[in-house]
Every structure is written in structure tokens, then in C-alpha cells.
N, C-alpha and C positions, 0 to 999 in steps of 0.2 A: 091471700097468703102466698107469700114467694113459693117455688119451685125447691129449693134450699131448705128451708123453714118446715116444708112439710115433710121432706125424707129425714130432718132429724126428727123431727117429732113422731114418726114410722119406726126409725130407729129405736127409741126411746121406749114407748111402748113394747117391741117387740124383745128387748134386753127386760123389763119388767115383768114379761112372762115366763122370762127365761126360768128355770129351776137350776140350784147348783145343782152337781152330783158330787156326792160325798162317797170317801173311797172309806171301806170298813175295812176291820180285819177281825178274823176269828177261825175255828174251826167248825167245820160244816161236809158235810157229805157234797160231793160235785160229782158230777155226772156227763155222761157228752151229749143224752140225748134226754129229752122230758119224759117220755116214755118208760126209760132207765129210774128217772129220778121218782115217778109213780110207781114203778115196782119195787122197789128197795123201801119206800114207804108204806106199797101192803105187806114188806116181809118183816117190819120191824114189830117185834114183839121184844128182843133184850139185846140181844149181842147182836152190833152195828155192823161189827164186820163178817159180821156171817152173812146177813141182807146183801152188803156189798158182793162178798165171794160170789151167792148165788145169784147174783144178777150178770157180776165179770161172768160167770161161769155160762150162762145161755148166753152173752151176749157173743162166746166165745173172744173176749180182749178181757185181758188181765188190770186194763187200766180204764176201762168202759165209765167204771165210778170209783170212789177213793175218798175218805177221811182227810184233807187238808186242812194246813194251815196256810190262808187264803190272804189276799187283800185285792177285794173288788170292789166292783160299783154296781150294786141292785138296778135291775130292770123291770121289765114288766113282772107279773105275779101272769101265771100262765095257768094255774091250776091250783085244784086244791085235792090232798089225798086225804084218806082216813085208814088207819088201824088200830088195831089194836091199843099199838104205843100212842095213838092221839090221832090230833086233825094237822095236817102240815100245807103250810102254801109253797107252792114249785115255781121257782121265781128264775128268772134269765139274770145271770149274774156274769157281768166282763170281770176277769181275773187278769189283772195288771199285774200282780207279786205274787211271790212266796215268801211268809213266815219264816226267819232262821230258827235253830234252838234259841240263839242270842236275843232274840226278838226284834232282827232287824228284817225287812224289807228289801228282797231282793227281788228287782223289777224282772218280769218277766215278758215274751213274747204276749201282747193279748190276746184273750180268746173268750168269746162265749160259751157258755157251760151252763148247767142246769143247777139248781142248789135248793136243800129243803131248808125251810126252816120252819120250827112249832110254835104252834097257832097257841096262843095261852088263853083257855077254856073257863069258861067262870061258869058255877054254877046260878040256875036261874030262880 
């Protein structure tokens, strides 16, 4: 096999392992740090933004975690919490945009951040 022949064929492979990443959007709790996103998940019993308050609140930053309307791309799954309100996975999430009212998509600086999302429980 040529020298040629074999880096496409390397190539080729290596594009077939690839995974796209698909950019979501929604609303979700975001966080700066995992740590943040685990405590606002043992605080969550009913009202979202009271979890948030008291975690801004010790983490002393008003913006520590926050209710967004997001558009990211899912990373790793980092953790997994449990309370009251459920089981949630604590996942690294790049936030490329913000949500308008309008429902458009305004790019934003990217950044890694933490985000919950609930685990859907079936009974056994």
C-alpha cells in the first residue's frame, strides 16, 4: 500500500469515529462550577429559584447559577445528584448562545458551565 493510500485510509477511519455535536436549546439551570450544580440539586424540593438564590448566596456571586435560556453543546455527564425533586445528571455543557424572547439565537462568547438535567425514572 502507497504511503498516500494509507493516510487516506487513516483519514477516513478517523472522520468515522468522529461524533457530530449537536447544539440544543432550552431552559436549564447553569452553573460555573459542578460542585454549585450538585448543591442546587440537593436544594431542589419546589421552587428552582430559591435553590439557585441559596447556592448564589454561599457561593457569595449573584451569577454563581442561574435559570437560562441556553444553546449549547452537551459534554461529558460528570455526576449524578439525587433529591428529593429526583435523580439528575450534572453534565459539562459549552454555551455558545442565548435564547431571545423572540426565539432567536444570540451567539455568545463560549464558555463551559455545569447544567442539570432529570434523569426520567421508571418504576421497576
Amino acid at each position: 500500500m502507497t504511503f498516500a493510500l494509507r493516510i487516506a485510509v487513516l483519514l477516513l477511519l478517523m472522520c468515522a469515529t468522529a461524533r457530530a455535536q449537536e447544539i440544543e436549546t432550552g431552559v436549564n439551570v447553569i452553573c460555573d462550577t459542578r460542585q454549585q450544580a450538585e448543591r442546587i440539586a440537593a436544594l431542589l424540593e419546589g421552587d428552582t429559584q430559591v435553590a439557585i438564590g441559596t447556592v448564589n448566596a454561599e457561593a457569595r456571586d449573584p451569577t454563581a447559577c442561574a435559570m437560562l435560556n441556553v444553546a449549547y453543546v452537551r459534554g461529558a455527564k460528570v455526576g449524578t445528584a439525587r433529591s428529593k425533586a429526583g435523580t439528575f445528571d450534572i453534565v459539562e455543557v459549552l454555551v455558545v448562545g442565548y435564547v431571545s424572547q423572540a426565539g432567536r439565537v444570540q451567539l455568545a462568547k463560549k464558555a463551559l458551565y455545569f447544567a442539570l438535567f432529570k434523569v426520567e425514572e421508571q418504576d421497576a
